[in-house]
N, C-alpha and C positions, 0 to 999 in steps of 0.2 A: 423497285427491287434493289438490295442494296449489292454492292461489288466490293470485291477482294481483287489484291494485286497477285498475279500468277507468281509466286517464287519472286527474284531479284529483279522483273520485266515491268516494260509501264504498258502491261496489259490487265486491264481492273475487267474482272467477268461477273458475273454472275454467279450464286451456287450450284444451280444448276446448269445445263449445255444440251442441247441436241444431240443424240446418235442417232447416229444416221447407219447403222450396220446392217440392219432388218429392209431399209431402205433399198441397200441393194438388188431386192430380187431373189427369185429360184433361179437353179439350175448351176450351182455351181458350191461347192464342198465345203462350206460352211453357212451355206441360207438360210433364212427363218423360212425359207416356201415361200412362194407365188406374194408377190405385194402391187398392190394399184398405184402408180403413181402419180397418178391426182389425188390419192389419200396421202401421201407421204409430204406434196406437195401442202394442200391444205394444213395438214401437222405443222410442216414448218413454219408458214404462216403463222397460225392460231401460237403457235410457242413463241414466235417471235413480240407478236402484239403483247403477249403477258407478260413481254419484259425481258425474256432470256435472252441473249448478245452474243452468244456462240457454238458454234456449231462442230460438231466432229465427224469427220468422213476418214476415207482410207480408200486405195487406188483398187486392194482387192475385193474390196466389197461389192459384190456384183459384176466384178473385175472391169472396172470403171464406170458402170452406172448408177452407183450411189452418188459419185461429183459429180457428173452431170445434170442427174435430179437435185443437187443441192443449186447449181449453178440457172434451174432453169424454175427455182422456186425464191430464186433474189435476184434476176434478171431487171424486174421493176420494181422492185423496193428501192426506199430514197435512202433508206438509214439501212446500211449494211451490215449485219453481223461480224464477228472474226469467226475466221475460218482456220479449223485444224486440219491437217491432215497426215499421211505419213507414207515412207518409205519400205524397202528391203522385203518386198512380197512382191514376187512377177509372175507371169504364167505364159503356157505355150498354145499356140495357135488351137491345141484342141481343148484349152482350158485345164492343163493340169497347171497347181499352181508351186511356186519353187522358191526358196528364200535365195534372197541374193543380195551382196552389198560392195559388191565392187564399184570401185570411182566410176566409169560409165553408165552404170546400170542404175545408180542413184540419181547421176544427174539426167539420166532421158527420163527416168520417173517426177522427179520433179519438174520437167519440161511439159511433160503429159498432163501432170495433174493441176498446171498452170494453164492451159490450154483447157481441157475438161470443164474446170471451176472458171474459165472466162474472167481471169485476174492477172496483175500484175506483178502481184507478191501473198505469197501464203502465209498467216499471222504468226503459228504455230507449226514449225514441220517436223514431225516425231518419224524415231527409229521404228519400225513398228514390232519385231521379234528381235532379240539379240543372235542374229542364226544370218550365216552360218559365223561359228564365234571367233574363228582365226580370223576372220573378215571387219571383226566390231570395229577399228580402229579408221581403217581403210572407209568404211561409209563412213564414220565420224567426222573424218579430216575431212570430207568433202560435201556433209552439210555444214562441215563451219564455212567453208569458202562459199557455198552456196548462200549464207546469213552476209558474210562479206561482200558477194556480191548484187544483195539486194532482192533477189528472188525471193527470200525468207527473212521473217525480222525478227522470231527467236527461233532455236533449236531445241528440241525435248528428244524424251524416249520412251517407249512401253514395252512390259512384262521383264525389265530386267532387276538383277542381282546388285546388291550393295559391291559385292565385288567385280563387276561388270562397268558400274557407277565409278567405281575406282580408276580405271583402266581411261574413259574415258576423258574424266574433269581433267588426266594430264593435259590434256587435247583444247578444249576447251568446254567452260562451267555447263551442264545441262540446265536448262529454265525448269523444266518437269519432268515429272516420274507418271506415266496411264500404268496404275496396276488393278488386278483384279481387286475388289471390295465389299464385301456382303456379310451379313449376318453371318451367312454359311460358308463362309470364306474369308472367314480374319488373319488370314495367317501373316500379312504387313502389318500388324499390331506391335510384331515382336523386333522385327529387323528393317524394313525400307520406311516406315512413316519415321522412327527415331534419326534414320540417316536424312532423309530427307529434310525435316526440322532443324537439323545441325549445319546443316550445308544451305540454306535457304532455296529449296529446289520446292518448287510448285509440284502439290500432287490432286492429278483429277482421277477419281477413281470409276471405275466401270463393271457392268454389271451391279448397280448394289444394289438390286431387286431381283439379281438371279435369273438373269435371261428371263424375265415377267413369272417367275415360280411365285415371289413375293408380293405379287399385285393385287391378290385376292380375285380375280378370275382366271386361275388356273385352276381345272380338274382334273380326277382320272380321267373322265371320258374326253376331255381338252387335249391331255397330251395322247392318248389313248388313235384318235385321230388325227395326228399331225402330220401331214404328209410327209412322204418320207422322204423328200432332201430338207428336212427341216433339221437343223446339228442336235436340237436339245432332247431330241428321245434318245437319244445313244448315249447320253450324259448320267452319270451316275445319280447324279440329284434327281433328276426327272426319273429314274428307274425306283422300285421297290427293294430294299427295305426303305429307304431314304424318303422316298415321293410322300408315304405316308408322315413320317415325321414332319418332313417340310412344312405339310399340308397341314398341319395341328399346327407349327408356330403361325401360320399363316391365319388362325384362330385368335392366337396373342396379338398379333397386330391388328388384325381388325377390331377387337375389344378395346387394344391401345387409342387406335386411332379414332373409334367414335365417341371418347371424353371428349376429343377437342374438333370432331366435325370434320376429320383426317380419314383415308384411306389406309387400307393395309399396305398400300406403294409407297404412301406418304410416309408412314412410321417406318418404314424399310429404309427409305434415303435420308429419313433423322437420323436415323440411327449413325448412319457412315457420315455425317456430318457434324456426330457430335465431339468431337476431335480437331482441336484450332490446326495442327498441323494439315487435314484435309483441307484443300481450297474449293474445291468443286468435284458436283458428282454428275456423270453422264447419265441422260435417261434416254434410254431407244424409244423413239415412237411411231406408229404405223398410221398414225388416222388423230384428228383431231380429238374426236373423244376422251383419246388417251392423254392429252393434256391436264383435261381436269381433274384425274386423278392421280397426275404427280405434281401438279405447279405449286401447290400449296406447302409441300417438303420445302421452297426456298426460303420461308419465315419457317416454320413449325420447328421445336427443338423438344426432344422427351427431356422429362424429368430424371433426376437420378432417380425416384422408386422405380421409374416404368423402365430404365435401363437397365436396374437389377432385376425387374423381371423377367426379361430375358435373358439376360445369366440364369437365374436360376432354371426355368426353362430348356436350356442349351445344358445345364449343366445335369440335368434331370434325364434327359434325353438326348445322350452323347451320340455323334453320329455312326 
């Protein structure tokens, strides 16, 4: 599988990455619901053997047992992936969770998630919200020192603003930008993939399959059942009018995708791939299965017709 260098870093990935979000578990305010983690475990295995080289986690994800499951599915691996992870989400003894980015609270989080992940240095350590925002500068300064002091060997960010972006490079250069990215949600087309391009800032993008809307096994009756701490029934897209539409482009891409032997997931993550400023796109996975119907998105690239077809498409069927 071939690699790209992340932004200005001598970290060469893969197109694709592991997420590990779903990985976390129920039971706390953002979960996809109940997960096995011997499936999550085998997931990461089977994506690792197909070549993919890194991994994304986050300390709230199961409010720290997604790193742990990460750490206890490359405990015996000889060839270790990079590991991302990130800051500025803490929570309280009864699991409410609370942004935070004060100098302490970054670095016991970084401590934790060192400790967790059963490592010595984390490849990639990202802001994870820009929140609270009087605060952006104050965690900045102190994952640079945390890069300085070797805990970390690059520093990134996710879900923030060009001008948020600003505030920090005074500080010092961010490696990358985690923004949202899908079909259904291009809206960095217009403003952070241009800054990012100018500024040589690695962008891994997330969701580009839509919390699995775009996988081609999601139905009514699918989301219909989803247990309810699962986030994505309370999501617009997952709701009516929207779920139907979804579900018809989810038609186009499965049509797209079996010219060339591709899933509807597969044309999903071309898609957000087809843009040299993209370097990589996260795919969440819950079960090995679910490998083989995105691993093939790392070579596969639409055509311009097939990417005008979903323009027209989208443009046909405004949301």
């Amino acid at each position: 599988m071939q690699t790209r260098a992340l932004g200005f870093t001598d970290l060469e990935i893969t197109p694709l990455g592991i997420g590990a979000w779903a990985m976390g578990g129920g039971g706390w305010k953002f979960a996809w619901g109940p997960q096995d983690d011997a499936l999550s475990i085998a997931a990461i295995h089977k994506a690792l053997d197909a070549g993919i080289n890194w991994i994304d986690t986050a300390p709230v994800y199961g409010l720290g047992h997604s790193e742990e499951v990460v750490a206890q599915a490359l405990r015996d691996r000889r060839e270790k992936p990079y590991i991302f992870t990130k800051c500025a989400r803490n929570w309280t003894p009864d699991r409410q969770i609370f942004p935070c980015l004060k100098r302490d609270a970054v670095r016991q989080e970084c401590e934790d998630s060192l400790r967790r992940l059963q490592v010595d240095c984390i490849d990639l350590y990202q802001m994870h919200w820009p929140e609270p925002d009087e605060d952006i500068e104050e965690g900045w300064e102190t994952m640079a020192r945390l890069q300085e002091e070797g805990k970390v060997r690059w520093i990134g960010v996710s879900n923030f603003s060009n001008a948020q972006l600003d505030r920090i490079r005074k500080i010092a250069p961010p490696a990358s930008l985690q923004p949202p990215y899908s079909i259904l949600s291009p809206e960095i087309e217009e403003t952070q993939l241009p800054y990012c391009g100018s500024h040589d800032i690695g962008v891994l993008v997330y969701s580009p399959m839509k919390s699995g809307l775009l996988t081609g096994k999601m139905t009514r009756e699918r989301v219909a059942a989803m247990p309810e701490d699962d986030f994505r029934q309370r999501t617009p897209h997952f709701q009516e009018p929207k779920l139907s539409r979804n579900l018809e482009l989810v038609e186009l891409l499965r049509a797209i995708g079996a010219r060339h032997g591709r899933t509807p997931g597969e044309a999903a993550i071309a898609w957000t791939l087809r843009l040299p400023v993209v370097t990589a796109a996260i795919v969440g996975l819950r079960s090995p299965e679910q490998v083989d119907g995105v691993i093939g998105a790392a070579n596969f690239r639409l055509s311009e017709g097939e990417i005008d077809e979903i323009a027209d498409f989208l443009a046909a069927h405004p949301a």
